[in-house]
C-alpha positions in Angstrom: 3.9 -23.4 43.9 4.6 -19.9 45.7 1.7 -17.7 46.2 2.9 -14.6 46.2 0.7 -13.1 49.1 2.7 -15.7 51.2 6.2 -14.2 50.1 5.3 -11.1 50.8 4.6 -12.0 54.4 7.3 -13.9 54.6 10.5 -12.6 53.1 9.6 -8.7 54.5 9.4 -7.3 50.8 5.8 -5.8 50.1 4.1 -3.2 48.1 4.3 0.0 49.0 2.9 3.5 47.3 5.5 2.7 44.4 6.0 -1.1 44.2 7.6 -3.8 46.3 10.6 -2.5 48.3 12.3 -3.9 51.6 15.5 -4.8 52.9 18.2 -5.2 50.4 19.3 -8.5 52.1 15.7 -9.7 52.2 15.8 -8.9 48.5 17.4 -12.4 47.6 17.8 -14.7 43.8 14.5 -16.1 45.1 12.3 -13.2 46.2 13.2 -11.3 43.5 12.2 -14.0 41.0 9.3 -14.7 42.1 8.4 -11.5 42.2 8.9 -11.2 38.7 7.4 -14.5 37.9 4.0 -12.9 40.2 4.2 -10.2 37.7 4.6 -11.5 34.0 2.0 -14.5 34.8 -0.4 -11.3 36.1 -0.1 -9.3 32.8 0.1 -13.0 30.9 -3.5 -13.7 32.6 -4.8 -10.2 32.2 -4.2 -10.5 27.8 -1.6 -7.9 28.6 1.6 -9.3 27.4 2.1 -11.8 24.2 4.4 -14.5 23.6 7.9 -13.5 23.4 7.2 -10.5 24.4 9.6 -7.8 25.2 10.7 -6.6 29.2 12.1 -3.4 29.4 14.8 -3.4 33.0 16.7 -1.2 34.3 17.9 -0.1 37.6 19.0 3.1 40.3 22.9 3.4 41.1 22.4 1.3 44.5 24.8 -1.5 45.6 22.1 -4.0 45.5 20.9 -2.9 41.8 22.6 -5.1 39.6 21.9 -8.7 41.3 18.3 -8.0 41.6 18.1 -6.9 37.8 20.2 -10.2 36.8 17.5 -11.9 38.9 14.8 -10.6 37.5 15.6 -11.1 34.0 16.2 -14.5 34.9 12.4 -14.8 35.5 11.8 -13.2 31.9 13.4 -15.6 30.5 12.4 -18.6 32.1 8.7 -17.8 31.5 9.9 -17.4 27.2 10.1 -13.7 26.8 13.1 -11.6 26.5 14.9 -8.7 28.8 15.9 -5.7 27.3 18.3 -4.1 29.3 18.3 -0.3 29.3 21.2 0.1 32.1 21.4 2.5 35.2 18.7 5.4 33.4 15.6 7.2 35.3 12.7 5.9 36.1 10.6 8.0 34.1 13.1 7.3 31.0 12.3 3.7 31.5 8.3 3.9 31.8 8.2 6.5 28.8 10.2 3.5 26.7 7.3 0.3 28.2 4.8 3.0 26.9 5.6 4.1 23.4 6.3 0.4 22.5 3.3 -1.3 24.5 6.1 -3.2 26.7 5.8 -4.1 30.7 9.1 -2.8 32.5 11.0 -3.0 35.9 12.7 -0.2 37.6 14.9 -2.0 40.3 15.0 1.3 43.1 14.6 2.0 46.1 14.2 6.0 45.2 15.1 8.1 47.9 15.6 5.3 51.2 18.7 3.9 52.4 20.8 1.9 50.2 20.3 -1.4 52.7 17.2 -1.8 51.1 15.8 -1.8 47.6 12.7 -2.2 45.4 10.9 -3.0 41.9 8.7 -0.7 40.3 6.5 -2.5 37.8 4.9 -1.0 34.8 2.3 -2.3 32.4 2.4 -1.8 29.0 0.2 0.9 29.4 1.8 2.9 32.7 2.4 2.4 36.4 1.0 -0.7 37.9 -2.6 0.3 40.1 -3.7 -0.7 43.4 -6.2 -3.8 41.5 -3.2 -5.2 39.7 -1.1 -5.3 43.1 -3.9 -7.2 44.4 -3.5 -9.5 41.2 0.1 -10.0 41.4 -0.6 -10.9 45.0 -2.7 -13.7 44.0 -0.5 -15.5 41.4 0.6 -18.6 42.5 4.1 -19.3 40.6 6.7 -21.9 39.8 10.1 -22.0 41.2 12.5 -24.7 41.2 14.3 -25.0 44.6 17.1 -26.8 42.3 17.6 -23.2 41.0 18.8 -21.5 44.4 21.1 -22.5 47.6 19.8 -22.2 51.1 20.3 -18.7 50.9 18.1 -18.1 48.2 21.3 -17.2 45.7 21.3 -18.7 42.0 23.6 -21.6 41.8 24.9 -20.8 38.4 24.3 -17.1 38.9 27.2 -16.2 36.3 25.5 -18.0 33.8 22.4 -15.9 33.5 24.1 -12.2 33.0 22.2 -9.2 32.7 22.0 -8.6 28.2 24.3 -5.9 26.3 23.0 -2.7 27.4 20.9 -0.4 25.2 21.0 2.8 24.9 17.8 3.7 23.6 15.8 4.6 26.1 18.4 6.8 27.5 18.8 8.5 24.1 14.4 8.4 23.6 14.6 10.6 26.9 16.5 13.5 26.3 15.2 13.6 23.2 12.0 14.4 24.5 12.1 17.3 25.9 14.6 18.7 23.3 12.1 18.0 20.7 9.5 19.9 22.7 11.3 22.9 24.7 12.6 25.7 22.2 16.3 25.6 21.1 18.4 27.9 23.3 15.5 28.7 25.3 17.2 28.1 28.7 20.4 30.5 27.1 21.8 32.9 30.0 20.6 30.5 33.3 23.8 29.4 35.2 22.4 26.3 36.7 24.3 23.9 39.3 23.2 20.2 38.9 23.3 18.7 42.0 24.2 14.9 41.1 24.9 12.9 44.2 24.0 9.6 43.3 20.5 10.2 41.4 20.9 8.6 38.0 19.7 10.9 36.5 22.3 13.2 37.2 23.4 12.5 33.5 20.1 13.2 31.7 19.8 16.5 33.7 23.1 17.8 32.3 22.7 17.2 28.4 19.4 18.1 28.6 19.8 21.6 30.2 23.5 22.1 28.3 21.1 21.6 25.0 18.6 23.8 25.9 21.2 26.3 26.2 22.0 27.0 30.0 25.4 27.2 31.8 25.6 23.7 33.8 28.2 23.0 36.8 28.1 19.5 38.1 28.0 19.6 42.0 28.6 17.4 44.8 28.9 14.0 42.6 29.4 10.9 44.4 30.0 7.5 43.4 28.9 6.1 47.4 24.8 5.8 47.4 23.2 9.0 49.3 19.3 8.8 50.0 18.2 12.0 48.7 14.6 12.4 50.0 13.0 15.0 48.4 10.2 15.6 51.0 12.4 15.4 54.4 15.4 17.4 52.9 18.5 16.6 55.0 20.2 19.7 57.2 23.6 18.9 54.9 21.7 19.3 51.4 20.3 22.7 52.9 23.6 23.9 53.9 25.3 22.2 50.7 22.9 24.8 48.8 23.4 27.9 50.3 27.1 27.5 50.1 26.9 26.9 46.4 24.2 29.8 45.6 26.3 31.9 47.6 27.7 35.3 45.3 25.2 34.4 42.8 27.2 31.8 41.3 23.9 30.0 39.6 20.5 31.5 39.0 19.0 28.0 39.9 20.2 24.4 41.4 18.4 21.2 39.6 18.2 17.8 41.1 16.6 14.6 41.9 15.9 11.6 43.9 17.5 8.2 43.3 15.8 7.2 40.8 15.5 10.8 39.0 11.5 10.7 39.5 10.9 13.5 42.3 12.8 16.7 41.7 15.1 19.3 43.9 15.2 22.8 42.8 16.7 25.6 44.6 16.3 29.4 43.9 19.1 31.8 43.2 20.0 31.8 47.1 19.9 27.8 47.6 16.4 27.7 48.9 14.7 24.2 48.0 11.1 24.7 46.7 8.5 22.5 48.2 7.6 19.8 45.9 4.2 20.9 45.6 5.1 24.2 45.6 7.1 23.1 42.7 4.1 21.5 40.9 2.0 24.5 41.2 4.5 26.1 38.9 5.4 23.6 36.4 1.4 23.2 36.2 1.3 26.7 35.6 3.8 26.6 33.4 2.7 24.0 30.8 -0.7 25.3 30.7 -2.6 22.5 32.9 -6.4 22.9 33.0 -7.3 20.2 35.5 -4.8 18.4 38.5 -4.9 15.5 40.6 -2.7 15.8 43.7 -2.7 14.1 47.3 -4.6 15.4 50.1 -1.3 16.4 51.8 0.0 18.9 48.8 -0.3 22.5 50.0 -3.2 24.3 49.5 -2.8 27.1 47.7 -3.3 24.8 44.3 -6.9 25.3 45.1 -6.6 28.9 46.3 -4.6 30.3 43.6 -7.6 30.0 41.0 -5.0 28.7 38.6 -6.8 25.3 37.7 -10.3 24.6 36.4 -10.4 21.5 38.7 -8.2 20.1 41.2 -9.0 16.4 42.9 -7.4 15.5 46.2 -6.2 11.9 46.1 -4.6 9.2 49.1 -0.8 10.0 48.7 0.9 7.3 46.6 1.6 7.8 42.4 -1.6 4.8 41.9 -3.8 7.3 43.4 -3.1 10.8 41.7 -3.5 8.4 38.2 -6.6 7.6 39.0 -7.6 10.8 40.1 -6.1 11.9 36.8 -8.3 9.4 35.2 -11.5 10.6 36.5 -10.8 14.1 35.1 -10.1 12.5 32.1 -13.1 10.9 31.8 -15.1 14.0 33.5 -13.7 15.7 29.5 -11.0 17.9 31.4 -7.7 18.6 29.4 -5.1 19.0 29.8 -4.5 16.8 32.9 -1.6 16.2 35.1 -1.0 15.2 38.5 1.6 16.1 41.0 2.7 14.9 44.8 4.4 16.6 47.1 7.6 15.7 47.0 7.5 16.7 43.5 6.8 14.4 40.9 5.0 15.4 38.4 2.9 12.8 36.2 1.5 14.2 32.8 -1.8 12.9 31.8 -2.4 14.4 28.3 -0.4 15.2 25.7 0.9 18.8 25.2 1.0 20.8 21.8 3.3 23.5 21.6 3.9 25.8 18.6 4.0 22.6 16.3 6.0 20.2 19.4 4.4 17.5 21.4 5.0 16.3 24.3 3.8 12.9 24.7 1.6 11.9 27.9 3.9 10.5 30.6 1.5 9.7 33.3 4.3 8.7 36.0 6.6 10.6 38.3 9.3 12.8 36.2 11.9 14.9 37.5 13.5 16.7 34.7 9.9 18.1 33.1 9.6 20.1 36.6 12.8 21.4 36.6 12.9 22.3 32.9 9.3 24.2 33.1 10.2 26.1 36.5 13.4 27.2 34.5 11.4 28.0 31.1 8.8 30.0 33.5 12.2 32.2 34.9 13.9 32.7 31.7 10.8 33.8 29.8 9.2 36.3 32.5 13.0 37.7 33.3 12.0 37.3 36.9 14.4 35.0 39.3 13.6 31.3 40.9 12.5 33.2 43.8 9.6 35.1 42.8 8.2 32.8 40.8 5.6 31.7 43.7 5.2 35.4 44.9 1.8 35.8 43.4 0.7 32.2 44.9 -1.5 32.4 48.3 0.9 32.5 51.3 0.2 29.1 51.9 4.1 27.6 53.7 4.5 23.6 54.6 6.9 21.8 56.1 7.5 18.1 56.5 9.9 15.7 58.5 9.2 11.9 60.0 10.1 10.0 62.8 12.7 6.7 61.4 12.5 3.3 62.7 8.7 3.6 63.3 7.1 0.7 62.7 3.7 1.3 60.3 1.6 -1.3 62.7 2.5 1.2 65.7 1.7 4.5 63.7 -1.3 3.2 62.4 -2.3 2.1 66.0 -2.0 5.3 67.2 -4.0 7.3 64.3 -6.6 4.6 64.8 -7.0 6.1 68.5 -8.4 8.8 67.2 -10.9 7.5 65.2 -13.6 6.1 67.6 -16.7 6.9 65.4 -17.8 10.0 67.4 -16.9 13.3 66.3 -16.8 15.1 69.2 -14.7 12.5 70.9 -11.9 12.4 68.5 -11.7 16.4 68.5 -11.3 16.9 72.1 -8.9 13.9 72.3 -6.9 15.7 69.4 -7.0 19.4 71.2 -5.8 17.3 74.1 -2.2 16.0 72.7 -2.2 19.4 70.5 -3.2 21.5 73.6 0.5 23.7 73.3 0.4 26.1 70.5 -2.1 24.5 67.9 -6.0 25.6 69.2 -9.3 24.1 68.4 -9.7 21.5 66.0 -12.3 22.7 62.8 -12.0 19.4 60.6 -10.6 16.1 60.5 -9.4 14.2 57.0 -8.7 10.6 56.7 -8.6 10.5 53.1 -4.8 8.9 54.2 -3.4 8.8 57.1 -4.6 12.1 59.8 -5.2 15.4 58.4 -6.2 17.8 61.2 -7.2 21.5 60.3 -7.1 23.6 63.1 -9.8 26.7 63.5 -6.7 29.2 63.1 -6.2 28.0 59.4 -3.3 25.8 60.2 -3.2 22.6 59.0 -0.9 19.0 61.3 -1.2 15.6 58.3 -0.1 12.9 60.0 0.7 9.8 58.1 2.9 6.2 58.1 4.9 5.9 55.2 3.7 3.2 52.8 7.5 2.7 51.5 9.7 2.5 55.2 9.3 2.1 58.9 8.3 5.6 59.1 5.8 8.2 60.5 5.8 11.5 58.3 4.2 14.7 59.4 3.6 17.6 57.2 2.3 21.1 58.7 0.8 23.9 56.9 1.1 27.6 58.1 0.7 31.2 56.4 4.4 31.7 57.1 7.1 29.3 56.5 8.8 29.9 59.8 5.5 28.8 61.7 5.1 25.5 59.1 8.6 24.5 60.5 8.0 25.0 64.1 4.6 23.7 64.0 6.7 20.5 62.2 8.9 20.6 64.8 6.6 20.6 67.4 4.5 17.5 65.8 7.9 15.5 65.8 8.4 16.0 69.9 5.1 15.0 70.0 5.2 11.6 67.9 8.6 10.9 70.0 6.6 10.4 72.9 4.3 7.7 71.0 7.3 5.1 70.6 
């Protein structure tokens, strides 16, 4: 018997904010399996999933994907249910599937990180996997014949076991979403460039928009893996955007992550929004009375007096759902949540001029970018000045690579001796150029420091990679950036 706890420790895979990622070669036949065993006998323990049930899997355009889907249908199987194999589709298109049909899914992705490593997002029948059931997958306890793998952990009779046909229908389910929702032709006159790397979801973006009525010109497609990280956008992506905005060739550029569950979108002059700038809008947009959103989304959510509530959360998709839960329950509606590298999570369902929108309470790409358009082409006004009449609230946000967690978390701890007055002055002391007196300290998740002048350093380890992120908050975005700068020649120094 493998307890699943043990693996984790042991093969390097572990759960991070959005399921259990780590290097793809660590990723083997047997890891993977297990995992997936760990799972189904959770949800099987729970009452959660019935004999013969149905698994929704799919999977991100990675290397790695398709062996660690075979693998994991493998486990479906050998515990008596059956994979249904949706094929290389969006996360979001996936979980909306598991959902309306009361199945558990896997999204094999590694979203926006490297394509050496990889992960599995899990879903209940009823949405995202929470923080209690990781700690109940943890604890399962699951069979596994060693007869099954070689010393490398690779099946033995791996072509055997091949992935089933693909289907098509969760794909299809997807775009018919939002085109039963959004109004024919309502997106008619926008000239928007999809920017498709390797996100699969470059492919739903493009019928989707084409339907709605827009202008679409694929961009920068590529058929080699490129970790698109929507919250530390690389120096190419920003110079890849100007150069296409440039003449105003497109009112708008639309893309995503690897997975298609965090969104890009670029004004008329190839200027990224900030995710949570971004889900201020859609919010905005869609008529949301009550958001969730981590503690290190900007904050001019709260100081634009758009929202009747707004709950800060500890950054990770497990949290802002059960943030959206408790307004929920507190009889707020509608409710959504966003983070801020844009995903967008909708917690109620919408009612439009006789369309629904079904809830959707995990990260989505396209419903941000279709809303931000909706909000442009209805007022007449460009990308640009669609946050003009939010506070001038700027952030910017970067991290440090190859930083081991253990070491970041080491150092945060430092400043957390139980005496207030301690931790401020030792804080004023390694922000002593250019950053002032310390006003408040927030370790909701990670290090939020608030600084007398307004300004605001978040300091946090990535729950997904060997990384240290820092995010910085200024009235003006060209402070925001050097203050980020700044924080980054700072956290060099801590290696």
């Amino acid at each position: 018997m493998i307890l699943i706890d043990d693996l984790m420790a042991r093969s390097g895979v572990a759960f991070g904010t959005s399921g259990a990622r780590g290097l793809a070669s660590a990723m083997t036949d047997a890891v993977c399996h297990a995992y997936t065993l760990g799972f189904l006998e959770y949800l099987r323990a729970e009452g959660l999933i019935a004999p013969g049930a149905e698994v929704g899997i799919a999977g991100d355009l990675r290397p790695s994907t398709p062996r660690i889907m075979t693998a994991c249908a493998r486990a479906v199987r050998d515990l008596g249910f059956r994979p249904r194999y949706f094929g290389r589709i969006p996360s979001p298109a996936l979980a909306a599937w598991g959902l309306r049909h009361g199945c558990p899914t896997l999204m094999v992705t590694g979203s926006h990180i490297p394509d050496d490593r990889n992960g599995i997002k899990f879903n209940r029948p009823d949405g995202e996997i929470l923080k209690a059931d990781e700690a109940g997958i943890r604890a399962q306890r699951v069979a596994q014949s060693e007869r099954l793998f070689n010393a490398d952990g690779v099946f033995r009779d791996a072509q055997s076991e091949a992935l089933p046909d693909c289907d098509e229908t969760a794909a299809r389910d997807y775009v018919a979403r939002y085109l039963d929702f959004f109004p024919p032709a309502c997106l008619q006159g926008l000239r928007v460039g999809v920017y498709a790397h390797s996100s699969v979801a470059r492919e739903s973006f493009v019928e989707v928009l084409g339907a709605l009525g827009a202008e679409v010109e694929v961009l920068g497609q590529s058929e080699i893996f490129i970790p698109v990280d929507t919250e530390a956008i690389r120096p190419e992506d920003v110079r890849l955007a100007r150069d296409w905005c440039a003449g105003g060739r497109f009112d708008a550029l639309v893309s995503a992550d690897g997975d298609g569950d965090r969104p890009l979108i670029a004004d008329e002059s190839g200027q990224w929004l900030r995710g949570d700038i971004a889900g201020i809008l859609c919010a905005r947009q869609l008529g949301i009375a009550a958001l969730a959103t981590p503690v290190s989304s900007n904050s001019a959510v709260e100081r634009c007096g758009a929202f009747a509530a707004v709950r800060r959360t500890r950054i990770g998709s497990p949290y802002v759902i059960e943030g959206m839960h408790a307004l929920l329950d507190g009889g707020l509606a509608p409710v959504a949540g966003y983070e801020a590298n844009g995903g967008f999570l909708l917690a109620s369902d919408l009612e439009r001029e006789g369309r629904r929108l079904a809830a959707l309470p995990t990260r989505d790409a396209l419903l941000v970018a279709l809303a931000i358009l909706l909000a442009a082409a209805r007022g007449g006004r460009p990308v640009s000045a669609l946050a003009s009449d939010l506070p001038r609230r700027y952030t910017a946000s970067d991290r440090l690579r190859d930083f081991p967690s253990e070491r970041a978390r080491a150092h945060l701890a430092a400043f957390d001796t139980g005496d207030a007055e301690t931790d401020r002055a030792a804080l004023e002391a390694v922000f002593a150029e250019g950053f002032g007196p310390v006003a408040a300290i927030d370790r909701t998740d990670g290090l939020r420091i608030t600084f007398a002048s307004g300004e605001i350093v978040h300091l946090r380890p990535s729950g997904n990679a060997p990384e240290l992120r820092a995010y910085t908050e200024a009235d003006g975005p060209e402070r925001a950036l050097a203050m980020n700068r700044r924080c980054l020649d700072i956290l060099a120094t801590w290696r």
